[in-house]
N, C-alpha and C positions, 0 to 999 in steps of 0.2 A: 404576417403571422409569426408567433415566435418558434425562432428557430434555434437548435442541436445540430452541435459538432461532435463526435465522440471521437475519442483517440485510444489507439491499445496497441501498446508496448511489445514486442513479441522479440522472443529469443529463444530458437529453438524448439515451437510449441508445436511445432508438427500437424497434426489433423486435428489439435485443439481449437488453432485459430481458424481453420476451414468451419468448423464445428460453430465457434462464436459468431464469425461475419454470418453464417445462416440464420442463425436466430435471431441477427439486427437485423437482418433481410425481411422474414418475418411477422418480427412484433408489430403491433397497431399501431398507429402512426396518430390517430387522431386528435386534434388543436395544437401540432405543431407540425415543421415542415426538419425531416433531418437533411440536412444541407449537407454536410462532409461527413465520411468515417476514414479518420488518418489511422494509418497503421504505419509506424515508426519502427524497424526492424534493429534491432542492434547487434549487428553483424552478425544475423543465426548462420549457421554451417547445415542445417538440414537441408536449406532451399523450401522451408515452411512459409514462405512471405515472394514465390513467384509464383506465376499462374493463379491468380487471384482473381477471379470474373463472376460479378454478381453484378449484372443489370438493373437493378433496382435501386444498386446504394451511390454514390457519387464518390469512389473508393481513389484515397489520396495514399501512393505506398514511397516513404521515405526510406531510404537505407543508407546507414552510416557505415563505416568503413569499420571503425572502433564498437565496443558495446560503450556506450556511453553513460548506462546508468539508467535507472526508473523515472528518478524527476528529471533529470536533462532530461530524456528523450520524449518525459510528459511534458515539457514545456514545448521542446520542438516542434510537437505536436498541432499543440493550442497555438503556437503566434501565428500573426496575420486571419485569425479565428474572427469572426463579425458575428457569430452568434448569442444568444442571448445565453446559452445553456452548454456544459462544457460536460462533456462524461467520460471518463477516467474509468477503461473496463480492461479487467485482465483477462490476457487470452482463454483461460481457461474455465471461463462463465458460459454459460446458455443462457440466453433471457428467457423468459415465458411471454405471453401473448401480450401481457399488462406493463412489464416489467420496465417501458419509455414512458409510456402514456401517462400512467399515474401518478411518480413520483412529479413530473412536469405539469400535470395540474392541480396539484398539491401546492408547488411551488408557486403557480400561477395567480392563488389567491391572493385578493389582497392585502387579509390581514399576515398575511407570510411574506412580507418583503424582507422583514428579518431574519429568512431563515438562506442562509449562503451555503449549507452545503447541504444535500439529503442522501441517505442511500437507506436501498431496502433490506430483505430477509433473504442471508443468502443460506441455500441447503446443500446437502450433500447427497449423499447417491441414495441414500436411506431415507432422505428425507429429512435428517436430523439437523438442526440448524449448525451454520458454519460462524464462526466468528464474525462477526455483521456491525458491532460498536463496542465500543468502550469510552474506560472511561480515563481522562488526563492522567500520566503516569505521572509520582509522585516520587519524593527519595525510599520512599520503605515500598511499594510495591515496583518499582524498579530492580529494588536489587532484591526484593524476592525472587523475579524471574530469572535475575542475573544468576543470582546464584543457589535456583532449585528449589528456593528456601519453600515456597507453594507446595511440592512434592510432599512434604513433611507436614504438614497441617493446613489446606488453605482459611482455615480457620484464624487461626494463631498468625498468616502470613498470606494473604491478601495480595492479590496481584490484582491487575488494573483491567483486567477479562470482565466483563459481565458474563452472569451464568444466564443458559436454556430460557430460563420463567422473564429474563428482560427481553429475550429477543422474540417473545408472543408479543409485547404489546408497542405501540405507537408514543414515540413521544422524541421529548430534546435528551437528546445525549451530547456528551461531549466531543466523541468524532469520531466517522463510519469507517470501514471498512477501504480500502483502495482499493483493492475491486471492482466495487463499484462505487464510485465518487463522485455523485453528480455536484456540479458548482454552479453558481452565476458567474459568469464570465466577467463582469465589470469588477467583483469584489477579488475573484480569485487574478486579476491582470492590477488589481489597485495594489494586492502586497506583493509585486514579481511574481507571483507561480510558485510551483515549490523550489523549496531550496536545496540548490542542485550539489552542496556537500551530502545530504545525504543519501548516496549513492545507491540503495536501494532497504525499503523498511524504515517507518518512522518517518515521512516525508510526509502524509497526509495528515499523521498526527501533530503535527511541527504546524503546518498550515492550518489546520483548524483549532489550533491555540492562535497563529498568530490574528486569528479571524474574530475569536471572542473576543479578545484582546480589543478590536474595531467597534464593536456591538451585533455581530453577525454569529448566529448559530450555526448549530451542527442539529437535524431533524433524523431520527429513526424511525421511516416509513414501514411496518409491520404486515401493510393489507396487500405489499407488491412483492415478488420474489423471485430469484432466479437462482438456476444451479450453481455452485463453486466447488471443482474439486478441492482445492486447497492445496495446498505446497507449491503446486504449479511445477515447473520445470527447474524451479530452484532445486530441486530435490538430486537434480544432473549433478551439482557443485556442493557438497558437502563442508568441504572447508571455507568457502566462500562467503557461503551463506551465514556462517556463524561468525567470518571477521565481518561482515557487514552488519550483520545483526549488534555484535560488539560494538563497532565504532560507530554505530546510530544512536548506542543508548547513550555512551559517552558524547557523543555530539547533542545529543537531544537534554543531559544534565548539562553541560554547559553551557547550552543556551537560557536554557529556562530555569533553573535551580537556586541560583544567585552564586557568586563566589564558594561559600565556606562548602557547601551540599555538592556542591561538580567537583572541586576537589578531593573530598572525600570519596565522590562515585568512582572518580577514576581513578584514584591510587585502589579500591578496592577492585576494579575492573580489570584493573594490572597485573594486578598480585594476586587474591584468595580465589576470584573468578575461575583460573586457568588450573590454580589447581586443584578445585573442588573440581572441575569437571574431568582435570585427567583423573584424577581418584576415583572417579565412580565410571571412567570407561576403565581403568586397572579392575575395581570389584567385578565389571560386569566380565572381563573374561575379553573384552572385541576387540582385537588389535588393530581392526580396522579404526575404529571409533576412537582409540588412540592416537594414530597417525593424523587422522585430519583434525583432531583438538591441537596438537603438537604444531600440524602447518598454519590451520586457523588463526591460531593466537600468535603463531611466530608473523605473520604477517601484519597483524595489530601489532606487534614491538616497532612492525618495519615504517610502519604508516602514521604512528602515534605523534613522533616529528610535526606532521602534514596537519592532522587535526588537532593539536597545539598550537597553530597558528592558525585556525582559521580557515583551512585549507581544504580542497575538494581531496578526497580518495580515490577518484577515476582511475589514475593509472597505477593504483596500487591492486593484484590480482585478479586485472582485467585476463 
């Protein structure tokens, strides 16, 4: 029978991830068998990833010493995986009842062997849909986000978001959500897993480029759904999250952009990025919002060395 392994990433989630393994517990199971749920802790400090007993599930708990990052410790997760089907769910998800079942035999047909990665309709507490797909970032909807530019007309300035009326309906998009990222295991182990420079954000999207790229899709399943708060616990690390976010888009223009386009992203990533955003935490009054632009970005000067060569950011503002 085919078989699911899911893996989720936890740092710090507290009764989130109690919260998540319950509802894998759960959900219906029906024409597939879920073989493992890895939970990969990366070094949380709450003690969110001990005492962990859910009879039901066959619950594999890794703990690194270091935080090592979303894709490392997604791939740590997945090796020595013999499953056919790989899910990739952040702590901070609830499945619904449907929310295994369906995307998996969606996937299961046959005329869908092309489709390598699916994820469904993720909501938020209102119900309102969460960011669930998009679409390949590009040089001008890149640095729209980069730098605000969306805020000011997303008309005129197009960011790589799909809006509410894409995420009603079912089709191929260019690449789901990390949250929830279901893969086939054969295609997602044929390009390495993701690629563990990008230390957190922009790792799914990187992978489901390097996948079309193969002839393998990205599917947005609309009839299956599960909760996602959103931000997640990134929201603990404010300056972090914005040097990661930084050095993913700059990582993610130099891979895919060609020379002249990653050059330009990141001399403007360098330069006008930092101070358009300290400028508009000066207009807004927040000293706070100042301080961690200031730390954020001073740690992108300190890492930039790193991601100029090629190089992983792990030990930079771990």
């Amino acid at each position: 029978m085919t078989k699911l392994d899911i893996i989720i990433v936890n740092w710090n989630a507290g009764e989130q991830l109690r919260a998540c393994l319950a509802s894998v517990a759960e959900a219906r199971r029906t024409g597939f068998v879920l073989d493992r749920v890895v939970v990969v802790d990366n070094a949380s400090s709450d003690g969110s990833a001990g005492g962990l007993d859910y009879p039901s599930l066959n619950l594999v708990v890794i703990r690194n010493a270091r935080n090592r990052g979303f894709a490392a410790a997604c791939n740590q997760g997945a090796a020595g995986s013999t499953a056919d089907y790989l899910l990739f769910l952040n702590p901070d998800t609830v499945l619904r009842a449907d929310s295994l079942e369906s995307p998996i035999a969606f996937a299961e047909r046959p005329e869908r062997g092309d489709i390598g990665i699916i994820g469904i309709r993720l909501v938020e507490e209102r119900g309102a849909p969460s960011p669930s797909c998009a679409r390949f970032p590009t040089f001008g909807t890149l640095l729209a986000k980069s730098l605000g530019l969306y805020r000011i007309s997303r008309r005129l300035f197009p960011t790589y978001a799909m809006t509410a009326r894409d995420h009603n309906r079912s089709g191929e998009v260019d690449y789901v959500s990390g949250a929830f990222f279901l893969a086939r295991r054969g295609a997602f182990a044929g390009l390495g897993g993701f690629d563990e420079r990008f230390y957190v954000y922009f790792e799914e999207t990187d992978l489901a480029k390097r996948m079309r790229g193969k002839g393998m899709k990205s599917y947005f399943l609309a009839e299956a759904e599960a909760f996602h708060r959103g931000g997640g616990v990134s929201e603990q690390a404010v300056a972090q999250r914005l040097f990661y976010a930084a050095a993913s888009r700059i990582l993610y223009a130099r891979k895919h952009f060609g020379a002249a386009r990653a050059s330009a992203f990141t001399a403007i990533a360098l330069t006008i990025e930092p101070l358009v955003r300290i400028a508009a935490a000066l207009l807004s009054g927040s000293f706070d919002s100042l301080k961690e632009n200031i730390h954020g970005y001073g740690m992108l000067y300190r890492a930039f060395p790193r991601i100029a060569r090629g190089m992983s950011v792990h030990d930079e503002g771990s």
